[in-house]
C-alpha positions in Angstrom: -24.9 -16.8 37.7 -21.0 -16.3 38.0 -19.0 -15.8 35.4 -15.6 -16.0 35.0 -12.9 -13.9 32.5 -11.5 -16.4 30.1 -9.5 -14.2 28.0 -9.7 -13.7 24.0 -11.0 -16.1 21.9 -9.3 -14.5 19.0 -11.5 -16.3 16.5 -10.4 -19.6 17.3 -11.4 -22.8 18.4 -9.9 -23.9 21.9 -7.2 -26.1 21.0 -6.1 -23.8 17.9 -6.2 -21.1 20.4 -4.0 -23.0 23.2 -1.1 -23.9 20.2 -1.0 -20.5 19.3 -0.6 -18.9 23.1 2.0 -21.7 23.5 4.1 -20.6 20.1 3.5 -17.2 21.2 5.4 -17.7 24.2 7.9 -20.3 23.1 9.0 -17.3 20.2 9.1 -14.7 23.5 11.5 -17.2 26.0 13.7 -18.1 22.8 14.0 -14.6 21.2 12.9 -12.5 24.0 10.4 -10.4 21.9 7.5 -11.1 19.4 5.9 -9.5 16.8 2.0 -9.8 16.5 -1.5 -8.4 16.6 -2.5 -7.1 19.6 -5.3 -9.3 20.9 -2.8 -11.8 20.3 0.2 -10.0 22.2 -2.1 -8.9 24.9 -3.3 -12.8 25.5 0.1 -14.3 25.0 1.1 -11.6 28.2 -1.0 -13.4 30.3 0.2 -16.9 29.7 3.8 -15.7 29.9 3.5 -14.1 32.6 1.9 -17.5 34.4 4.9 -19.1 33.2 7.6 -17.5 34.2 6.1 -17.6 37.6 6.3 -21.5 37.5 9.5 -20.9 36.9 10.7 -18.5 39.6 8.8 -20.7 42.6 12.2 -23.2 42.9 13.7 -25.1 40.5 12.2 -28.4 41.2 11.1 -31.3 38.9 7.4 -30.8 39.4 7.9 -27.1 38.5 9.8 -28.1 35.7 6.9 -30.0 34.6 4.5 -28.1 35.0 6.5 -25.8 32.7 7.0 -28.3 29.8 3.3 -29.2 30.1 2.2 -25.5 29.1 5.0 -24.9 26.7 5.6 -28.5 25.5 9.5 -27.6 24.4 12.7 -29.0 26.5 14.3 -26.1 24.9 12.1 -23.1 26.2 11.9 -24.7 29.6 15.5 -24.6 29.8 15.8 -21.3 28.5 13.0 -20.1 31.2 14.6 -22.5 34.4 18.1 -21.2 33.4 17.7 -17.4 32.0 14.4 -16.0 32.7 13.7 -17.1 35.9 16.9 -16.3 36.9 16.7 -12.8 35.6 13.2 -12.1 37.2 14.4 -13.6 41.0 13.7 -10.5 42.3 11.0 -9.1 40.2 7.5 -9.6 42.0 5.4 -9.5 38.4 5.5 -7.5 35.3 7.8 -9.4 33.4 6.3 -9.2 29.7 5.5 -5.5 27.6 3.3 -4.6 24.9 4.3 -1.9 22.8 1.6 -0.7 19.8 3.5 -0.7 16.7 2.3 0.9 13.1 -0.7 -1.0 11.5 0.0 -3.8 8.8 0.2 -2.8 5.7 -1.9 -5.7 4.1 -5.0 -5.3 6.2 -4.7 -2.6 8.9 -4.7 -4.7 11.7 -3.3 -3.3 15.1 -0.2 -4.6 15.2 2.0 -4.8 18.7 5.8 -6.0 20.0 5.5 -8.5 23.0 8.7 -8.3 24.8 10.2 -9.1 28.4 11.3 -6.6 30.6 
């Protein structure tokens, strides 16, 4: 039987799960980094990082949206057709960080910075 990686489920159901990888990455185009747990950071990455190559392919109306259908914002797809893609032209991946950052104080959990490069 094959089996295929689908990521974190991060104790959520699926949809709860997709609206919080979209906020995740709306918060990173907008403000260009993100504090967060780091399942969470680690998870947003990947989504991210499939978005901004949307972006960077050519700035066409499909691509457009195709962008606005993951991130479901007219703001962050502007932000990512106008800033971020245009900043990462030349980049051929690695566009997003994770840095650890001191554990919460409330519960301990492992907390990280998701930024872009």
């Amino acid at each position: 039987m094959r089996h295929r990686k689908k990521g974190r489920k991060l104790s959520r159901k699926k949809e709860h799960r997709k609206s919080l990888l979209i906020n995740l990455t709306k918060d990173l185009i907008k403000h260009g980094k993100v504090d967060t747990t780091l399942a969470k950071a680690k998870e947003a990455q990947r989504y991210a990082e499939r978005v901004i190559n949307i972006a960077k392919r050519e700035d066409s109306t499909s691509s457009r949206r195709q962008a606005f259908r993951l991130l479901q914002d007219k703001e962050a797809v502007k932000l990512l057709f106008d800033e971020v893609a245009a900043r990462y032209k030349e980049r051929d991946g690695g566009y997003t960080r994770v840095v650890k950052l001191p554990p919460r104080r409330g519960d301990g959990a492992e907390m990280a910075r998701l930024m872009l490069v």
